[in-house]
C-alpha positions as CSV (number, residue, x, y, z in Angstrom):
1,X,105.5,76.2,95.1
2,X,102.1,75.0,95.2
3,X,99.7,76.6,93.7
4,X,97.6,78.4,96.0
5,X,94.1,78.4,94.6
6,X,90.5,77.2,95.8
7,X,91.2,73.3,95.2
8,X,94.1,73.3,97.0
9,X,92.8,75.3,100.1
10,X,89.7,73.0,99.8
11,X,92.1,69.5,99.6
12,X,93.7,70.8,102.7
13,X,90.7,71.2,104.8
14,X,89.0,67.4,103.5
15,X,92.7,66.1,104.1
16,X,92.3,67.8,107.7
17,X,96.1,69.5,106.7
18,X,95.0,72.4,109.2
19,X,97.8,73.3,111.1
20,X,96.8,77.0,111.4
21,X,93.7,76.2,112.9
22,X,94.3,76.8,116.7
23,X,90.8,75.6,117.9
24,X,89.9,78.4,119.4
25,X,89.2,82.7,118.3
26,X,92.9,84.2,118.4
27,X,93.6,85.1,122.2
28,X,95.3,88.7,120.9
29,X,91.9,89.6,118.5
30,X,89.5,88.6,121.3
31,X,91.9,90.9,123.7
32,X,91.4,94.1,120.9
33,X,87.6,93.5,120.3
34,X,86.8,93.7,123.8
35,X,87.3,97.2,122.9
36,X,84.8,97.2,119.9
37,X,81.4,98.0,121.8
38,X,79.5,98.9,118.4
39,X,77.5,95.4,118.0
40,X,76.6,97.2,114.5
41,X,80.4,97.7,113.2
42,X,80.3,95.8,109.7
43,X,83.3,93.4,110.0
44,X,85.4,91.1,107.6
45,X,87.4,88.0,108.3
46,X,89.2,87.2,105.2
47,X,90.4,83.8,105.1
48,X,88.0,82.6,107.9
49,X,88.6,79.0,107.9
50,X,86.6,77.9,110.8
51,X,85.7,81.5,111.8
52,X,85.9,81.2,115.9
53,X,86.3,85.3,115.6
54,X,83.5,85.1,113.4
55,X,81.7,82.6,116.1
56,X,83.1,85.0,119.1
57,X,81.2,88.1,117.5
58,X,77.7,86.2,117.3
59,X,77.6,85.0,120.2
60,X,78.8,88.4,121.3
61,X,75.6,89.9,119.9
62,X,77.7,91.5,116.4
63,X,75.3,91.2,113.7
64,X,76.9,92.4,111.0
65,X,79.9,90.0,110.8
66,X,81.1,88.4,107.3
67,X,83.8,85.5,106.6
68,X,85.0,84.9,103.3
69,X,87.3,81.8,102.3
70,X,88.0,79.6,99.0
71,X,87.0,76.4,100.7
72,X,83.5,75.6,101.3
73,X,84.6,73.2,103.6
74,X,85.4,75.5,106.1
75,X,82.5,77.4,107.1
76,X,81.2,73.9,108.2
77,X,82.5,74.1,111.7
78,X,80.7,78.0,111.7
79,X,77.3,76.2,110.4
80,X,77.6,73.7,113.3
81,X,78.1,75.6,116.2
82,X,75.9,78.9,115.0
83,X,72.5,77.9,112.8
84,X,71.5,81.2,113.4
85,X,74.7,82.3,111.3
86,X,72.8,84.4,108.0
87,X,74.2,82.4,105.4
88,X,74.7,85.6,102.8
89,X,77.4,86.3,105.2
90,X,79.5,83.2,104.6
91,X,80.9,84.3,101.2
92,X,82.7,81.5,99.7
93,X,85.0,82.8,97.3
94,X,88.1,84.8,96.3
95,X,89.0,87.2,98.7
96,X,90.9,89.4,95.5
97,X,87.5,89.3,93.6
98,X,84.7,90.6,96.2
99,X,82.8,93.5,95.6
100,X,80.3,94.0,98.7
101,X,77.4,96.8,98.3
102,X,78.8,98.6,101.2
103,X,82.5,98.8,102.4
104,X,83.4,97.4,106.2
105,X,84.0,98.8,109.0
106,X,86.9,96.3,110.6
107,X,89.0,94.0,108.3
108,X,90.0,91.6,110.8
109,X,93.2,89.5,109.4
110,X,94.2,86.1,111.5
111,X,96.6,83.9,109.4
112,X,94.7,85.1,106.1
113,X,97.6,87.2,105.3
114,X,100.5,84.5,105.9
115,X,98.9,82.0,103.3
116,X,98.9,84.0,100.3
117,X,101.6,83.9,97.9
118,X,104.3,87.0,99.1
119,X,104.1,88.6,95.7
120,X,100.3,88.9,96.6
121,X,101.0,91.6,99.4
122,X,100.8,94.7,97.7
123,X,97.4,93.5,96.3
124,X,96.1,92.8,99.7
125,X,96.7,95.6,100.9
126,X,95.1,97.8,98.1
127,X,92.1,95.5,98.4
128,X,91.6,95.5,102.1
129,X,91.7,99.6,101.6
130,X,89.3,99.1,99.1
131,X,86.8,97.1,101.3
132,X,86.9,99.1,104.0
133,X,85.1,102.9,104.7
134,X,87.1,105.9,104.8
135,X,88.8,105.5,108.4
136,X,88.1,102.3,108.4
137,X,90.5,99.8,110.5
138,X,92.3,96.7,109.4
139,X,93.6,94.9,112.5
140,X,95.1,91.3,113.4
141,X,98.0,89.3,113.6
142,X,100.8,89.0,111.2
143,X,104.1,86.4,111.9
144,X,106.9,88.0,113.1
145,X,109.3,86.2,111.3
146,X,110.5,83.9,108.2
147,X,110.2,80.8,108.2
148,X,112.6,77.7,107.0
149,X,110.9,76.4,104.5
150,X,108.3,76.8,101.6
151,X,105.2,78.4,102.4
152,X,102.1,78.1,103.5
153,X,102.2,79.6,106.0
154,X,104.9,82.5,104.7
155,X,106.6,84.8,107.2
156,X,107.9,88.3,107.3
157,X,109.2,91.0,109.1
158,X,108.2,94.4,111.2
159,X,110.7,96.2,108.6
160,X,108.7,94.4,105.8
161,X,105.5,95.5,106.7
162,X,105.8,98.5,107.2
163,X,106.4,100.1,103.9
164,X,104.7,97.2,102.8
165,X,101.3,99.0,104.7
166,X,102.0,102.1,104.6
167,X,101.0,102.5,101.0
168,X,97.1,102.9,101.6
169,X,97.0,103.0,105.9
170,X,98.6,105.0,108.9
171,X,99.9,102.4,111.3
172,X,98.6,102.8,114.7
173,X,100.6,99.6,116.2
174,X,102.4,96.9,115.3
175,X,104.1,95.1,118.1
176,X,104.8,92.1,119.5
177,X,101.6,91.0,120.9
178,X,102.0,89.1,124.7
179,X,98.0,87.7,124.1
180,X,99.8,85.0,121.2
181,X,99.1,81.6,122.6
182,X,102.5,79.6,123.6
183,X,103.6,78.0,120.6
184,X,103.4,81.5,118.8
185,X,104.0,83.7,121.4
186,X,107.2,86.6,120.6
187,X,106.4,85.4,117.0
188,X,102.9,87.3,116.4
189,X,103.0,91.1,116.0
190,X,99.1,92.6,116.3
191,X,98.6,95.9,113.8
192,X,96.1,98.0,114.3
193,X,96.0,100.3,110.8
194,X,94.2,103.2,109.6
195,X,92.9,103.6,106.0
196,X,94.4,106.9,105.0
């Protein structure tokens, strides 16, 4: 396997190798933030790549929103299309390493999750507890099922998840979502989890 660190994430997004990227803020995190009317919620997107959720919230009026990814590359697109973006919130870096002043509110995961090395998972979610407030939500999209071949992106399983998660949240949902755009759609389950 390859070994998934900052110059490789960053060599993937000069190369252009960014099949993940579906253009556009994830149809079934759009559909649950609709539902977030608090334009003062503190939110993280892990993993941002070219942050549309992160675009979506701006323009939405969130002030308070926060991307973080290895490759510097990547906030490019965000820089472009949003000036007005505060810069201290585009924290380049390692997602295991951050330690903000104050915890989040909303831990919103879209294909941050499915690129990290599997052995990696109980360490996410210990750190995404970590980052948010007491109550505080993680929600997203997680692939609902394995795939053929050597990862990025790495699949998984309801069954997997859930003990997987249950460690440090209560599970709210996690079910097939029917917002997935066509190529994924049956093959994205949204959570929505509760920091115990």
């Amino acid at each position: 396997m390859n070994i998934l660190d900052a110059a490789y994430w960053e060599t993937r997004w000069q190369g252009q190798q960014t099949g993940w990227d579906i253009g556009e803020a994830s149809p079934p995190l759009t559909h649950y933030l609709e539902n977030v009317s608090d334009r003062t919620t503190r939110i993280l997107i892990p993993g941002a790549g070219r942050a549309y959720e992160a675009l979506y919230l701006h323009q939405q009026g969130y002030e308070q929103v926060f991307v973080c990814d290895w490759a510097p590359s990547a906030f490019n697109h965000l820089r472009q299309q949003a000036p007005d973006f505060p810069e201290e919130h585009l924290l380049v870096g390692d997602f295991f390493e951050l330690k903000p002043p104050t915890p989040f509110d909303l831990l919103l995961e879209q294909t941050f999750f499915c690129a990290i090395d599997p052995k990696l998972r109980p360490q996410y979610v210990a750190k995404a507890a970590d980052l948010l407030t007491d109550q505080g939500t993680l929600a997203g999209v997680l692939f609902a099922r394995e795939f053929p071949f050597e990862g990025p992106p790495f699949g998984g399983t309801k069954a997997v998840y859930q003990p997987l998660f249950a460690t440090h949240f209560d599970i709210l949902t996690m079910q097939i979502t029917p917002h997935s755009i066509p190529p994924r759609l049956g093959n994205e389950l949204f959570i929505e989890l509760k920091k115990k």
